[in-house]
C-alpha positions as CSV (number, residue, x, y, z in Angstrom):
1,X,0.0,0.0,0.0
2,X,1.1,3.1,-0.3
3,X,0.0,7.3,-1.2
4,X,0.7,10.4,-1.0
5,X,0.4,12.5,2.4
6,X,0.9,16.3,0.2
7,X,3.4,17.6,-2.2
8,X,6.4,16.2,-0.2
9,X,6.0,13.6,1.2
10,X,4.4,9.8,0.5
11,X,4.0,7.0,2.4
12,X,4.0,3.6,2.2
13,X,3.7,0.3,4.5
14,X,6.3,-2.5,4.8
15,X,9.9,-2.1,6.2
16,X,10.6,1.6,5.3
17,X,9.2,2.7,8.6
18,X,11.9,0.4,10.3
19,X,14.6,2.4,8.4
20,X,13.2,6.4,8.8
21,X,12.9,5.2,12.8
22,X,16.8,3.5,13.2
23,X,17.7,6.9,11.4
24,X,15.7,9.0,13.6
25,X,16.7,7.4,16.4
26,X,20.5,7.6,15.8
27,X,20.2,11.3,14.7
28,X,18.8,11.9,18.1
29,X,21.1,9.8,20.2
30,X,23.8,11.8,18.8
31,X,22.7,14.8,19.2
32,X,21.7,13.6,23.1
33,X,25.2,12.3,23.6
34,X,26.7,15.5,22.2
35,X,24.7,17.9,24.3
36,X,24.7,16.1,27.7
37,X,28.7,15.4,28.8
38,X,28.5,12.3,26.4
39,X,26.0,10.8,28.9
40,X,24.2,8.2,26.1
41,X,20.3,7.9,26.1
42,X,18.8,5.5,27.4
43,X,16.4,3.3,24.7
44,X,13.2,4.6,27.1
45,X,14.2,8.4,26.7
46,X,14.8,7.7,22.5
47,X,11.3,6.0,22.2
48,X,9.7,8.7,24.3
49,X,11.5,11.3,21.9
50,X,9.9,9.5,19.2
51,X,6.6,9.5,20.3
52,X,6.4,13.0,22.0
53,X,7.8,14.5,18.5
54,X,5.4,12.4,16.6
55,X,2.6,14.1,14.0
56,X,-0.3,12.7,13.0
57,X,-0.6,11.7,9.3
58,X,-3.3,11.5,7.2
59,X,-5.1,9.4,4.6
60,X,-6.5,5.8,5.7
61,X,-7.5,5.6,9.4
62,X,-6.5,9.6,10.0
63,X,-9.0,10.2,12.5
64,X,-8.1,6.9,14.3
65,X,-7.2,7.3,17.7
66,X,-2.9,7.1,18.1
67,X,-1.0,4.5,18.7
68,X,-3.2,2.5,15.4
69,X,-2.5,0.2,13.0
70,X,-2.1,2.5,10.3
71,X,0.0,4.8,11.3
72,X,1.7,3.7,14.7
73,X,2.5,7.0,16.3
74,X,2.6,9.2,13.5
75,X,5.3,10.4,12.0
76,X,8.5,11.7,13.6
77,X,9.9,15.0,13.1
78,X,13.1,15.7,14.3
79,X,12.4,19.7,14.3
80,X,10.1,18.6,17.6
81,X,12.6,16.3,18.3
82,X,15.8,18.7,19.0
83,X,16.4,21.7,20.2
84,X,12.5,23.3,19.5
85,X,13.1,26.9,21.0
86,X,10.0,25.9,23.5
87,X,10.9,24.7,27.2
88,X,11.5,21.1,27.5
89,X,12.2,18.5,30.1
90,X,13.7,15.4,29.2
91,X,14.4,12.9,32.4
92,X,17.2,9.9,31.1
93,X,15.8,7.6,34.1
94,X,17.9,9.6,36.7
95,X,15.1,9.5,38.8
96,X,14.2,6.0,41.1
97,X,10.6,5.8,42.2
98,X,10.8,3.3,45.0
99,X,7.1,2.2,44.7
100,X,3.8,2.7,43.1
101,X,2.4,6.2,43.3
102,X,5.6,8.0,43.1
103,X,6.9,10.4,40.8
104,X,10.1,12.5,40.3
105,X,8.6,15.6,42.2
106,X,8.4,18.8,40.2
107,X,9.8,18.5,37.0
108,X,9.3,22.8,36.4
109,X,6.9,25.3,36.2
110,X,4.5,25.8,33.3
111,X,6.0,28.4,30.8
112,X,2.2,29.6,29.8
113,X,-0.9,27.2,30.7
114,X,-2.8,28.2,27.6
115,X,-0.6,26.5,25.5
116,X,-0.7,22.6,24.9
117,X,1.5,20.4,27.2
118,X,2.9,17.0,26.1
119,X,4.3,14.4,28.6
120,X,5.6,11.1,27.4
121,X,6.5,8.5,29.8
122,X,8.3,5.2,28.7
């Protein structure tokens, strides 16, 4: 199967997807180990990248609800990925909850509440 999403881009099913993810995923592990005293990411903190940064796509099942069968997460977009310009927290499992119920305390202050707040945990 495959289509066209707009002027620029297409999709299709099958393996490509496997391919635009490893490449994704390596572009953003560099940049993390570059930008964080060569700590390395760990796998949790790359797939959270990917699915925080992810658009929806359209054509077949667009208004499915996300993750589906048709377009997993969406697509990745490394613009949302890096360095945005927009306040971001990113947590590389420094932080041990000890039990059910915890969480890492305050991870920061709200920039502006009448803008849209994404949280990915993985």
């Amino acid at each position: 199967m495959n289509g066209n999403i707009d002027s620029a881009h297409r999709w299709s099913s099958g393996l490509h997807s496997a391919a635009n993810i490893t490449g994704v995923s390596a572009v953003f592990a560099s940049w993390w180990y570059a930008s964080n005293f060569n700590q390395r990411p760990f796998p949790s903190l790359v797939r959270a990248a990917l699915i925080n940064s992810a658009l929806d796509m359209n054509g077949a099942n667009a208004g499915a609800r996300i993750p589906n069968g048709s377009e997993g997460w969406g697509r990745p977009n490394m613009k949302f990925m890096l360095n945005t310009g927009v306040g971001m927290k990113r947590m590389n499992e420094e932080v041990v909850l000890p039990e059910t119920g915890h969480g890492p305390g305050s991870p920061g202050a709200l920039g502006d509440g009448s803008k849209p707040l994404r949280v990915t945990l993985a």
